[in-house]
N, C-alpha and C positions, 0 to 999 in steps of 0.2 A: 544609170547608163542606158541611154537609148538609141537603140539601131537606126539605120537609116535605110531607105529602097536601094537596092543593086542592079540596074539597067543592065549592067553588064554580064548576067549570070547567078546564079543561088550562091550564099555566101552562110557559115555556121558561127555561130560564135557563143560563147559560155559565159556565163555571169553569176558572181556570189554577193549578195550582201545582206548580213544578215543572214534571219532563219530562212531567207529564199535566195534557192537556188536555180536559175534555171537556163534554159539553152536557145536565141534566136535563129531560126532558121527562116531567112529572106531570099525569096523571087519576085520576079517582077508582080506587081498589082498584088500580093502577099507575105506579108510577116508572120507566120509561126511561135507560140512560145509554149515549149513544155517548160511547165514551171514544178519544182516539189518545194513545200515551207513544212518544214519540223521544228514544232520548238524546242526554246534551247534548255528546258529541262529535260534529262533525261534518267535523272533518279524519284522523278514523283514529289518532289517538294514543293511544287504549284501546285494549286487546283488545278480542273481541269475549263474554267472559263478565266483564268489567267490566261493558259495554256493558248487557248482557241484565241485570245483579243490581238496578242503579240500575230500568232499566225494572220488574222485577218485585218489587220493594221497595217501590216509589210506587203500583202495582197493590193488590199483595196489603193496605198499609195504607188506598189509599182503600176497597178494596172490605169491607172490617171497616167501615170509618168509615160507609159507606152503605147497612149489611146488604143488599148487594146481594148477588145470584148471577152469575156470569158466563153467558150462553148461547151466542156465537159469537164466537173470536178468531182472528183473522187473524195470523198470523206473519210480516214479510217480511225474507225479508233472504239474506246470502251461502250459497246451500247447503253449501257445504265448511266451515260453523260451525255446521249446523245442530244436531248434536249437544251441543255447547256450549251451547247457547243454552236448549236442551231439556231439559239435563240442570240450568242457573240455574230454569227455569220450575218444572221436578219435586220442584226441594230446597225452594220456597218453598209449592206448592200439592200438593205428594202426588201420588202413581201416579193414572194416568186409571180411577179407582175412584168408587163412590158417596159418597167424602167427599172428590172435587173434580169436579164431575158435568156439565163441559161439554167438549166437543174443542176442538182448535187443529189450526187444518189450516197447515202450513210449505212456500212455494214461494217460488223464488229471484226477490222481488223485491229485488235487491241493491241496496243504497245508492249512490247518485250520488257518485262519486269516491272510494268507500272501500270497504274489507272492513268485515263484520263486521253487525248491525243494523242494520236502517234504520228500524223500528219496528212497534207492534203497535197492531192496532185491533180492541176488543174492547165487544162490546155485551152488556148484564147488566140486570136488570132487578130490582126489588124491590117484592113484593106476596104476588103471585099463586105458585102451588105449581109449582117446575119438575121436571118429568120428563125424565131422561138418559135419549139410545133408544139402541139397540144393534143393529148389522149383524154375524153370524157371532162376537157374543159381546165383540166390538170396539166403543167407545164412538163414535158419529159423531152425533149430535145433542142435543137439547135440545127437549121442547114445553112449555107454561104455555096455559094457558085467561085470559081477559080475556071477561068480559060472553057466555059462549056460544061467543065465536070460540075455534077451536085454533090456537095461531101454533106453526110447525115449523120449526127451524132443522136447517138438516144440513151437517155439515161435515166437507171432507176427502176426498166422495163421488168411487171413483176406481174402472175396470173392469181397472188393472192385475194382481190375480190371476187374471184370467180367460186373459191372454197375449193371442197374437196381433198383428193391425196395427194402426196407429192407429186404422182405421174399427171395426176390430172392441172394439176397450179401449172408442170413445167410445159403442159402442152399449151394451158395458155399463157402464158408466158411468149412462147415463139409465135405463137397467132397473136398476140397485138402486135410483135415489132413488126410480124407481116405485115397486117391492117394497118400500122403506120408507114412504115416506107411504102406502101401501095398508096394512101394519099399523098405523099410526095411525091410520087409520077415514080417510084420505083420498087422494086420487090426486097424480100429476105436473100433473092441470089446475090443482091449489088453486096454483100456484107464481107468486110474484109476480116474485121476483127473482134471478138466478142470477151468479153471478161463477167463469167460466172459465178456468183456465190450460191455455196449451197450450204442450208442450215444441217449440221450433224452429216455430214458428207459423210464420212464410214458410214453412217446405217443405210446409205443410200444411195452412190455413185452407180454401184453394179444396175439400180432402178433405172436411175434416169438415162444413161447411155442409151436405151435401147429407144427412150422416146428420143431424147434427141437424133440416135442413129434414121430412126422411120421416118420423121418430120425432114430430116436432112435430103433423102431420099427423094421424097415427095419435091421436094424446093428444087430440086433438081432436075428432075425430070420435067416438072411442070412451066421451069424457066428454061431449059435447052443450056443448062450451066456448062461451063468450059472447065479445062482443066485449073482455071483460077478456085477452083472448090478442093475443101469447103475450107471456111474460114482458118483462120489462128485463133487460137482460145485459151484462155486459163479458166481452170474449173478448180474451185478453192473453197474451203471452208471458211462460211461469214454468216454469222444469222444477221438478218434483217429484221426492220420493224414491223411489227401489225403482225404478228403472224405467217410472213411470207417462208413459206420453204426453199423459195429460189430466187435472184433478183440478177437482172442482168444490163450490162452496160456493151454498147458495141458502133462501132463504125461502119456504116457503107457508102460508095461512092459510084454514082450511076452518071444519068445525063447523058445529053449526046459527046459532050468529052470528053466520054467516058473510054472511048474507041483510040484518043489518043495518049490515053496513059496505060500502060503495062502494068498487069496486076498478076500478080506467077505465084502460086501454092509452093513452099520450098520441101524437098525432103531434107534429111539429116543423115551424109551416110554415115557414123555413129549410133544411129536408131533406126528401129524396126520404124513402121508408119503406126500410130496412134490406132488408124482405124481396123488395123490388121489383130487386136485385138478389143475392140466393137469400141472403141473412143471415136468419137466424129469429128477429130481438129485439122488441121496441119502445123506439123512442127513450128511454120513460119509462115508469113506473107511479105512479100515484098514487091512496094507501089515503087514504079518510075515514071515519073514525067522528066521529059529533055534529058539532063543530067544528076538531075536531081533525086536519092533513090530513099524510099523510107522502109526500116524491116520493122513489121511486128511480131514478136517473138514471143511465142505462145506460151504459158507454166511450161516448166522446165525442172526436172528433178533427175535422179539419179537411176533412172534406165536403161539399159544397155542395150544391143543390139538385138536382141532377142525378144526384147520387152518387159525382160525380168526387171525385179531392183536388183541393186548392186551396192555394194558395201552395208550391209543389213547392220544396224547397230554401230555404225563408226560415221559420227557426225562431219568429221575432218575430210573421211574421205569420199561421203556423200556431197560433198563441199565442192571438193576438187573433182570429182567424177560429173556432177552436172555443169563448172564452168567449163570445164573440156566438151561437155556435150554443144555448150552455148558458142563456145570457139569454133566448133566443127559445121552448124549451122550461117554463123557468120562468115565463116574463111570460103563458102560457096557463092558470095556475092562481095568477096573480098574489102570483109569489115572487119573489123577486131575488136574487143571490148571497149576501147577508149571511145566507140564510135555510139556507145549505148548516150540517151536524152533523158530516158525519163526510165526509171524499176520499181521492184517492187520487190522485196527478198519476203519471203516466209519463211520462220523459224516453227515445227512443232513445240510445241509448248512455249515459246516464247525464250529456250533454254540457251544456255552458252552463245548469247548474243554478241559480247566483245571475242570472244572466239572466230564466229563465223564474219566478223568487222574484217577483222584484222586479214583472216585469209581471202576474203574479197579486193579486202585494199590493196593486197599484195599484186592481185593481176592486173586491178585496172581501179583508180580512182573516180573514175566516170561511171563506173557499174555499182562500186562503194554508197555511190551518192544519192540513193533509192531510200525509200522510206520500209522499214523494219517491222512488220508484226508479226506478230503468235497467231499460230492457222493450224489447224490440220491440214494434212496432204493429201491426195485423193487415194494413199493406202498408207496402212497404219503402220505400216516399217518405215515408210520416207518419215525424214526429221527435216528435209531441206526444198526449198524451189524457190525460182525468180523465174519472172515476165519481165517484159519490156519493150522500149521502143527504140530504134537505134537510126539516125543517119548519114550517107555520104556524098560529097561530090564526086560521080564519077569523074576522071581523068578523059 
C-alpha cells in the first residue's frame, strides 16, 4: 500500500500487513513513516535470527515499495542476540556505508516472556534529500531539510569510549551530541526529543539527574533557550553494548525554518513538572508546522501530581493511572490516544504482559500497537511506562 503527495494539505493514514505496521503522514515535498515490525512469534519457539529475517524482509520490501529512506531505527531486544540480529539486518541492508545511510542504535529492551526480538521501530521518510552524519568516521545520524527547517536525528549517541564513571560517560555522552549538531550548523538547544537508556538505572538515575540537570543548564543559558526547553525524554533501563553505561537517541530541528514551525514544552496538569523534582524532561513536546501538529511524549508512568508514585504494588492500576496521565497531556492539544503513531510500553520484569495488552487495547488500539519489553523503571515501585509519538490535523 503506497501513499501518494497531498497538494492539498497533510493527510494521516494507517497501514497493517503483516509483522509491519505502520502509519503515513504526508505534506507537501514530505512522506513521514513511523513504522513498528514485531515478529509473529511471541512465545519463543523461533530462534531469534528467524525472528529478525521475517522482521527485516517485511522492512527492506515495504521500504523499496515506498522509495523511502530509513532515518532512525530503534533495535530492541535480548542483547546476548544482538549479534545475530545485526548480522539478519546487514545481509538484507549492507555495511553501515553510504548505500544504507541511516544507524540503528541496539539496547536490551528484551521481549516479555521470551529470548530473542521484541521488535524494531524505525522512522524513514520519502521526499526530501537525506544526509548520513558521521562522529569519529562512524555513522550516527541522518539530517533532511523540509521547507528551510534542518530535522537531525542522531543515533546511538554514547560517552562510552571516553571511559570513566557513569557521571563522567553521561557527560560525554551530551558533549558529542553537542559537537555533532554544532557541525550541522546547530546546537544541543535545537533538541526536541531524546530517548535514554541507562545500564542498572536504580543504581543510578538519582547520579545522573544532576549531570544532566547542569549540562541542561549550561545548553541554556549559553543558546538564549526559549520556553521550547528542555526537551521530552524517556530515561529507561537498557544496557547497551561495549560497555556503555548510557546511550542515547534523540531529534532536533533547527535551520532558518526553524522560526516558522512552533515547538512549545507541554505541561501536564495531572503532574507536578519532572524538573521540580531534579528530572530535566518535559512531560511532552509538541512540533507545529501549518496544520500539521506532531507530540512527543515523554516515558510516562504512574505519578501523580505531587510527583509521588501512585498505586504502589497494583499493576492494573499503575496501568490505568499513567494512561489517564497520557490522556491528560494529550487532551491539552486536543488529541486522544487513537492519535498515538508509534510506542513503546515497558513492563518491569517483563511480567503480566497479556494483562497490561489487554487494558491498553481497551482505551485505544493505536496505543496497543507499540512494541512490549521488560525495563526497569526509573523507581523500583513503578512496574509500568509508555513513550510515544502521536499526530494530528488540526481543524
Amino acid at each position: 500500500m503506497s501513499g501518494s503527495f497531498d497538494a492539498n494539505g497533510p493527510s494521516i493514514k494507517r497501514h497493517k500487513e503483516g509483522p509491519l505496521a505502520w502509519v503515513e503522514v504526508t505534506r507537501p515535498g514530505l512522506r513521514e513513516f513511523f513504522a513498528v515490525c514485531v515478529p509473529h512469534d511471541t512465545i519463543g519457539t523461533r530462534d531469534a535470527s528467524t525472528q529478525a529475517r521475517e522482521v527485516y524482509c517485511a522492512l527492506a520490501s515495504w521500504l523499496q515499495e515506498q522509495a523511502a529512506r530509513g532515518v532512525q531505527e530503534r533495535i530492541l531486544g535480548s542483547l546476548v542476540h544482538r549479534e545475530i540480529i545485526l548480522g539478519e539486518r546487514q545481509r538484507l541492508f549492507g555495511a553501515e556505508n553510504d548505500s544504507q545511510p541511516w544507524a540503528a542504535s541496539f539496547v536490551e529492551g528484551a521481549p516479555c516472556g521470551r529470548e530473542g526480538l521484541a521488535g524494531i521501530q524505525l522512522y524513514a521518510v520519502a521526499g526530501p534529500a537525506c544526509a548520513p552524519i558521521y562522529y569519529d568516521r562512524s555513522l550516527c545520524g541522518v539530517a533532511f531539510e523540509h521547507q528551510d527547517a534542518r530535522h537531525v536525528y542522531l543515533t546511538g549517541i554514547s560517552g562510552a569510549e571516553s571511559g570513566g564513571t557513569r557521571q563522567q560517560q553521561a557527560r560525554a555522552m551530551f558533549a558529542q551530541a553537542d559537537a555533532i549538531l554544532q557541525a550541522t550548523g546547530g546546537s544541543y538547544a535545537d533538541v526536541v526529543r531524546t530517548c535514554i537508556c541507562l545500564t542498572d538505572i536504580l543504581q543510578w538515575y538519582d547520579e545522573f539527574n544532576p549531570v544532566r540537570g547542569a549540562l541542561y543548564s549550561q545548553f541554556a543559558e549559553s543558546r538564549q533557550t526559549d520556553s521550547s526547553w528542555p526537551p521530552a525524554s524517556t530515561g529507561i533501563e537498557g544496557r547497551a553494548p561495549g560497555g556503555a553505561h548510557c546511550l542515547m537517541d534523540l531529534f532536533a530541528i533547527g535551520g532558518p525554518g526553524r522560526r516558522d514551525v512552533s515547538v512549545q514544552a507541554l505541561r501536564n496538569p495531572r503532574q507536578s513538572e519532572a524538573y521540580g523534582y531534579g528530572s530535566a524532561f518535559s512531560r511532552g513536546m509538541a512540533v507545529t508546522f501549518d496544520n500539521l501538529e506532531t507530540m512527543y511524549i515523554s516515558g510516562t508512568a504512574a505519578v501523580d501530581e505531587e510527583g509521588r508514585s501512585a498505586c504502589v504494588g497494583d499493576l492494573r492500576g499503575q496501568v490505568n493511572h499513567t494512561l489517564d496521565n497520557i490522556v491528560s497531556l494529550l487532551n491539552t492539544r486536543h488529541m486522544t490516544l487513537d492519535d498515538f503513531v508509534s510506542s513503546t510500553i515497558f513492563i518491569k520484569h517483563g511480567h503480566n504482559t497479556e494483562t497490561v495488552r489487554e487494558l491498553i487495547e481497551e482505551r485505544s488500539k493505536s496505543l496497543a500497537n507499540g512494541i512490549y519489553v521488560a525495563a526497569d523503571i526509573c523507581r523500583p515501585e513503578l512496574l509500568f511506562e509508555v513513550d510515544g509519538t502521536a499526530v494530528r490535523i488540526s481543524d
